[in-house]
C-alpha positions as CSV (number, residue, x, y, z in Angstrom):
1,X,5.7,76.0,93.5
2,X,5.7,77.9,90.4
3,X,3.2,76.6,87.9
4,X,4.1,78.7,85.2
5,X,7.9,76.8,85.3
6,X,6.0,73.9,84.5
7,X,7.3,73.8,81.2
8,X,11.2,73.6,81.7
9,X,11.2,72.8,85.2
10,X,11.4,69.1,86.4
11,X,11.4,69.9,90.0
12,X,7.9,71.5,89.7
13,X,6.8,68.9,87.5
14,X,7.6,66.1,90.4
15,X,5.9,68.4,92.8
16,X,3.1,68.9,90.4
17,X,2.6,65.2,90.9
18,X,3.3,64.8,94.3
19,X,0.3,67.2,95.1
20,X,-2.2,65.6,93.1
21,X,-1.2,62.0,94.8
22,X,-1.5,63.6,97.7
23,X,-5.2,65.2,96.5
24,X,-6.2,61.4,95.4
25,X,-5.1,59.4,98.5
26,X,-7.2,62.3,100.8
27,X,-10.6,61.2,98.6
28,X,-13.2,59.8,100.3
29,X,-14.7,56.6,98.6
30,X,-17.7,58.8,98.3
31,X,-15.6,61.6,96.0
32,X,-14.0,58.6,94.1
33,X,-17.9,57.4,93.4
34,X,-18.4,61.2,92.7
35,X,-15.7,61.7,90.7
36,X,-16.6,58.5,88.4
37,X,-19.7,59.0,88.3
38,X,-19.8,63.0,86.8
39,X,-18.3,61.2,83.6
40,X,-20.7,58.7,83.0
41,X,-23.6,60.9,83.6
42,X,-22.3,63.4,80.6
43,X,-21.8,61.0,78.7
44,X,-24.9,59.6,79.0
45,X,-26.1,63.1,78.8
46,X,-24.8,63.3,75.6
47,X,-26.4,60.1,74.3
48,X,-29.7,61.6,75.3
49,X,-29.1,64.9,73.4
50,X,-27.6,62.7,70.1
51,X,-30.7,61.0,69.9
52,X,-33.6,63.6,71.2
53,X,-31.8,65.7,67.8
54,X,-30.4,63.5,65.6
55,X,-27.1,64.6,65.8
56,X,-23.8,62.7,66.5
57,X,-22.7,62.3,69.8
58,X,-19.6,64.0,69.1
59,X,-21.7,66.8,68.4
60,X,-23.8,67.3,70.8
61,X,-21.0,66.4,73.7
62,X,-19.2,69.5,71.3
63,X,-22.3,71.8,72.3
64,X,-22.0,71.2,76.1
65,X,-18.3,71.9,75.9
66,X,-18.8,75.0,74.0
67,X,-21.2,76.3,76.4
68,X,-19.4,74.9,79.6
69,X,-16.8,78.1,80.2
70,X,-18.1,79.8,83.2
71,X,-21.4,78.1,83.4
72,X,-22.6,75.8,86.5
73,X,-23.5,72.2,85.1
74,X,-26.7,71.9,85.9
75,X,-27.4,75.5,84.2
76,X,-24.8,74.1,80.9
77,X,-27.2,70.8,80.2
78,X,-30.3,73.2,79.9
79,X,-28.4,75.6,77.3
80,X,-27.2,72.6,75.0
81,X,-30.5,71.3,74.7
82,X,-31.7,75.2,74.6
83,X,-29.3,75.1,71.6
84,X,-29.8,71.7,69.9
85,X,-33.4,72.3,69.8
86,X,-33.1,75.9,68.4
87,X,-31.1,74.4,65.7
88,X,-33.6,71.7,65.2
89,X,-36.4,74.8,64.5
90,X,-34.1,76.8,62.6
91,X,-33.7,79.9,64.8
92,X,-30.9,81.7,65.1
93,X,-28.4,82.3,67.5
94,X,-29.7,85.9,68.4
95,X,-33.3,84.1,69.3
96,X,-32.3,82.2,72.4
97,X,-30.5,83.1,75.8
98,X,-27.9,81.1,77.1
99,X,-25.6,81.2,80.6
100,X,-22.2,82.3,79.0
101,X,-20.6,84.2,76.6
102,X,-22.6,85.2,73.6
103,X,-19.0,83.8,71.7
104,X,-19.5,80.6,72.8
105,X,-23.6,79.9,72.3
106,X,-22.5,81.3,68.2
107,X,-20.0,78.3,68.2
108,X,-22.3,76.5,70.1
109,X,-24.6,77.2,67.3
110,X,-21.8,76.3,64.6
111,X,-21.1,72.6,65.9
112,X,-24.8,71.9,66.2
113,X,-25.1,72.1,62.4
114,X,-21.9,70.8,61.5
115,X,-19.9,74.0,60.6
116,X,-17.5,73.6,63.5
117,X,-15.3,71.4,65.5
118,X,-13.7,72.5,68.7
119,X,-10.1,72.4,68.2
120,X,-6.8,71.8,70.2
121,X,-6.2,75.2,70.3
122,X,-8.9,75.4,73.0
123,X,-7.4,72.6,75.2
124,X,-10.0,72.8,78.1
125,X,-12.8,72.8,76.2
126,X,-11.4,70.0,73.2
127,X,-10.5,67.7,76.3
128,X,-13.7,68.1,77.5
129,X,-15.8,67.4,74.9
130,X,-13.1,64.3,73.9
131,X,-14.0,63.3,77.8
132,X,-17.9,63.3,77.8
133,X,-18.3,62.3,73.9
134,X,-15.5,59.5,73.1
135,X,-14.4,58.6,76.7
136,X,-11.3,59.5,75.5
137,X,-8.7,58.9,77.9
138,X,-5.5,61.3,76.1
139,X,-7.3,64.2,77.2
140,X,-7.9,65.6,80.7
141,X,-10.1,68.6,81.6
142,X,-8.3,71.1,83.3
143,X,-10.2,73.5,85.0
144,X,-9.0,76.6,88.1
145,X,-9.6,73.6,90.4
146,X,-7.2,71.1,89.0
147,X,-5.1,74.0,89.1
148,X,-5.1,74.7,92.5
149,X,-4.5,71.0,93.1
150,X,-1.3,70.8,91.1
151,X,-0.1,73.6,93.2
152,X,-1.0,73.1,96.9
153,X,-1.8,70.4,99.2
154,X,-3.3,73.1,101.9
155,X,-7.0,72.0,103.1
156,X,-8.4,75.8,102.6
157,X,-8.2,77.7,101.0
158,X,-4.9,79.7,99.8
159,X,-3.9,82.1,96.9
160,X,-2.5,80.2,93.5
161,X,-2.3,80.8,89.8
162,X,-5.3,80.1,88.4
163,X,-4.8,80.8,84.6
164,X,-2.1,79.0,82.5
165,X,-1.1,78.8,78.7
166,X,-1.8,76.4,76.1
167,X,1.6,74.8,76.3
168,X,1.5,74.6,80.2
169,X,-1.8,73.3,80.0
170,X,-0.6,70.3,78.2
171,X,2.7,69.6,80.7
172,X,-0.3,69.2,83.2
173,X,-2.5,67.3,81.2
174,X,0.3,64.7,80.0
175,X,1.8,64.9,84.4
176,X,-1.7,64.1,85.1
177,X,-2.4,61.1,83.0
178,X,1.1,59.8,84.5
179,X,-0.3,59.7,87.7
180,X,-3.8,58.8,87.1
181,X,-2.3,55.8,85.3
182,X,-0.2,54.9,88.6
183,X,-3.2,54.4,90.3
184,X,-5.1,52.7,87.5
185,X,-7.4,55.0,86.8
186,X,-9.1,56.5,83.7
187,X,-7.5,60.1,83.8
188,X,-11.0,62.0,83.1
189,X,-12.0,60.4,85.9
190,X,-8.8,60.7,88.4
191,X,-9.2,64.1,87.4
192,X,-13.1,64.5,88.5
193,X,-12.4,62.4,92.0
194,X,-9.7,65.4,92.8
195,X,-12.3,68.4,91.6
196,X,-14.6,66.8,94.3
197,X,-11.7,66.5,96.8
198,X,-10.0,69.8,96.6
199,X,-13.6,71.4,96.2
200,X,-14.9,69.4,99.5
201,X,-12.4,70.9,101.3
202,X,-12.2,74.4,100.5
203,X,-15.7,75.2,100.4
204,X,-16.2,74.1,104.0
């Protein structure tokens, strides 16, 4: 399929669905317990960082989305609170290190102290923060492996588009909540269960 037609095609969109039934049904009960739990550990995550600082949740869930983009999660919790307690002291952005771009730590930096919200414009990272901070279940967090998902059903792995636009990502964010909701299931977390799935699989 052509993920870039997603947009004015309804033939891709049904198969855009199809694929990520198929991803859901092939989960273990072990990735659906994975994929559940991810969410609820931000979030807690994000509880500890709001009251270690004394900053809303909202903004400190806004840190760890800023500094998510190409950063493992393990390696992403230690920058926010890297961040957060930089803030706390007063230092600037150019005093601490970080695992991802120096672009992102700066508006990292900028939502800590109140300066900054993420935006829609940035989908992936808005959803995600909306996801960890306010259980918010409008937005879904769509990453290269949510990607792959909506585009292939094949057990290793195999060569897809990886990138898409603002307006594709939110065909695929709206297609996924459709089916997420079909199963009865929050679509942050329908979405985590199929990350563990696809990943499972093509990393064997």
């Amino acid at each position: 399929m052509k993920i870039n037609e997603v947009t004015k095609n309804a033939e891709v969109r049904k198969q855009l669905r199809r694929n990520l039934k198929h991803w859901y049904s092939q989960a273990t009960i072990e990735d659906k317990y994975e994929g559940q739990r991810w969410y609820t550990e931000a979030s807690q995550f994000a509880s500890f960082l709001s009251e270690k600082y004394g900053v809303t949740k909202e903004i400190a869930a806004g840190v760890v989305s800023a500094l998510s983009p190409n950063n493992k999660w393990k390696r992403n919790k230690i920058d926010a609170e890297i961040v957060l307690s930089a803030c706390a002291a007063g230092m600037s952005p150019d005093a601490v290190s970080v695992c991802t771009f120096n672009a992102n730590k700066k508006r990292a930096f900028q939502i800590a102290v109140g300066n900054f919200k993420i935006l829609k414009s940035s989908p992936k990272t808005y959803a995600f923060a909306r996801n960890v901070g306010e259980d918010d279940p409008s937005h879904v967090t769509i990453d290269r492996w949510h990607v792959r998902a909506c585009q292939t059903t094949s057990k290793s792995p195999v060569q897809v588009q990886e990138s898409i636009t603002s307006k594709q990502y939110s065909v695929i964010e709206q297609e996924t909540i459709k089916v997420a909701n079909e199963f009865g299931v929050k679509p942050h977390e329908f979405q985590a269960t199929i990350w563990v799935c696809i990943k499972n699989h093509w990393n064997r």
